[in-house]
N, C-alpha and C positions, 0 to 999 in steps of 0.2 A: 395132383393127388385126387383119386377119386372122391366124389360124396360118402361113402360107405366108412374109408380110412380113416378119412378124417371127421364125422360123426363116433368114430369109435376111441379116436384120439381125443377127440373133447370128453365123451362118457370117462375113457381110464385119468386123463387129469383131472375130471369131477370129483372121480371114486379116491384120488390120490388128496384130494384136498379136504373130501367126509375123513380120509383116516385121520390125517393131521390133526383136524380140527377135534375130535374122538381121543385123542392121545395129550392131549393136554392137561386134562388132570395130572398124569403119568406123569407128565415130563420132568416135575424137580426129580421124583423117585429116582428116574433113570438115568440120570446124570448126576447124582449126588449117593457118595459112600458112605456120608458119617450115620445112617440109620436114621435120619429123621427125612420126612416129608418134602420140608423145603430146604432152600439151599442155604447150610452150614455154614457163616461165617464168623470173623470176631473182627469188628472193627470199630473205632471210637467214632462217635459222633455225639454234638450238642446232646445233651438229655433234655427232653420235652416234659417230663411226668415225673411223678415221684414215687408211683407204684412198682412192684417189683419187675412186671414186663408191660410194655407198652406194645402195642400193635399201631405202628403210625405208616398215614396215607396222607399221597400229595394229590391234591383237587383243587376244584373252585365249585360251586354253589351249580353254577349254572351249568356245569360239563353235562353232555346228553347222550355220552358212547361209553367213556372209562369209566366216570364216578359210580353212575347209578348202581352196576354190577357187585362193583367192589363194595359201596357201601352198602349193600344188601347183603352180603360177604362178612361184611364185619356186624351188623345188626343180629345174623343168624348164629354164628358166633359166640358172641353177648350173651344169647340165651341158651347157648350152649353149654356156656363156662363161668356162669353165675357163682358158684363156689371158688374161682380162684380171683389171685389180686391182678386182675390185667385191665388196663384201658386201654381206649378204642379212639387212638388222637387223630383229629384231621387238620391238616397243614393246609392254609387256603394258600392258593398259588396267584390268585387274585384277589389278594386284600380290600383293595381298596370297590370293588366289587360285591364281597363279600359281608362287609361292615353291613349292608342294610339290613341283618339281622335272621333274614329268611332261613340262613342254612344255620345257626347257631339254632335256632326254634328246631330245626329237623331233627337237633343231634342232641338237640333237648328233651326231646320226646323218644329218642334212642334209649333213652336210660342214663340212668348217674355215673357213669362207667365212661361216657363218650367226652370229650375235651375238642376243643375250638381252638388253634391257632393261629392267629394274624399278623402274623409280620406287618413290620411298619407300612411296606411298600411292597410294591411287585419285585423290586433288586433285590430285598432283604429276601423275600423266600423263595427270589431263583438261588439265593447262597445258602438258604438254609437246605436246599433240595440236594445242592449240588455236596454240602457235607455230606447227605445220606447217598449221595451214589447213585440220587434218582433221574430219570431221565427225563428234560424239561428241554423241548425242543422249538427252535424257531420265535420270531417275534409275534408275538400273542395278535391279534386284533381284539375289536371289546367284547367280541363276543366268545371266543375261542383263543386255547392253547393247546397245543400237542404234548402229551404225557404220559406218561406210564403208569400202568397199574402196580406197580410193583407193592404189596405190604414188606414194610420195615418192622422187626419184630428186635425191641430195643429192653436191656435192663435196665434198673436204677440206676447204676454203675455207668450209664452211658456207652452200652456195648452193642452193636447190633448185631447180631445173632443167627437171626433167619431172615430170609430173603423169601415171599414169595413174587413168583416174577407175573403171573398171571390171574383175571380174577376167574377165570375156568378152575374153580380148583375142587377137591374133595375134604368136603370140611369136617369129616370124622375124622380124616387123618391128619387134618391142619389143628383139632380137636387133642386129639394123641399127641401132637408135639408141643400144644403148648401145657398138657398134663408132666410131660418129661420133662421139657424145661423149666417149669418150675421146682421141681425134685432138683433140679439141679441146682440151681440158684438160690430156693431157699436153705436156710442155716435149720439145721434139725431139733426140733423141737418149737418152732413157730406155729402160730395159730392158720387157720384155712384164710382169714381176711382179717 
């Protein structure tokens, strides 16, 4: 293959990798019918919260690729949607890592909206993950676990609801769904909080 070909085959898989990555917001929209943002589900899982919808993420404290994103994600969020009843829970996926207080101070200063959970052990909340559907992959070392960014968007009821699968997201419109969903879920004539 010449230099020329193949200089021009790396530029079009470049420019094939800019769209990708550009399409991501997109991506629940375009693969999902029911009209909302993220992806449409209903499925039981453990209830973490007792507020009407929870937005719950699986992390650890010290993650340096998935967490930061997402939990910027949900901080932005937060002060998006200060009139509605939603918490902002994080499942540590390394508990016992997690205990020395550093990341419950973080989501402390999130705001009073934000919740800490710690399973007893690293087993208890690769089961708690695994009820949500989350993807917890490979054996951890002490510094590192592979995980997904995935937001769990969960009712009272123990239902989860929306899926988003990515923390690339558009959060006017992740904004809009959780304005709809709670039209839905609440009973009519309830107060804002």
């Amino acid at each position: 293959m010449s230099r020329s070909k193949y200089i021009l085959r790396c530029f079009m898989l470049l420019l094939a990798c800019a769209l990708a990555m550009a399409s991501l917001p997109l991506l629940p929209a375009l693969s999902n019918q029911s009209g909302y943002y993220g992806f449409r589900t209903d499925i039981e899982v453990p209830p973490l919260d007792t507020s009407e919808i929870s937005v719950v993420f699986f992390g650890y404290g010290h993650c340096d690729d998935v967490c930061p994103p997402q939990l910027a994600n949900l901080y932005k969020l937060s002060q998006r949607l200060t009139d509605l009843p939603i918490h902002y829970v994080f499942v540590s996926l390394m508990p016992s890592r997690d205990k020395d207080g550093s990341l419950a101070l973080t989501l402390e200063h999130f705001g009073p909206n934000f919740r800490l959970i710690l399973p007893e052990n690293e087993a208890a909340a690769r089961r708690l993950a695994h009820a949500y559907h989350a993807n917890v992959g490979g054996a951890p070392t002490p510094d590192n676990l592979d995980h997904s960014a995935f937001l769990h968007v969960v009712t009272k009821a123990g239902r989860k609801v929306l899926v988003y699968p990515t923390s690339n997201l558009d959060l006017g419109r992740v904004q809009a769904d959780m304005h709809r969903l709670i039209a839905e879920v609440r009973p009519s004539g309830l107060s804002e909080k």
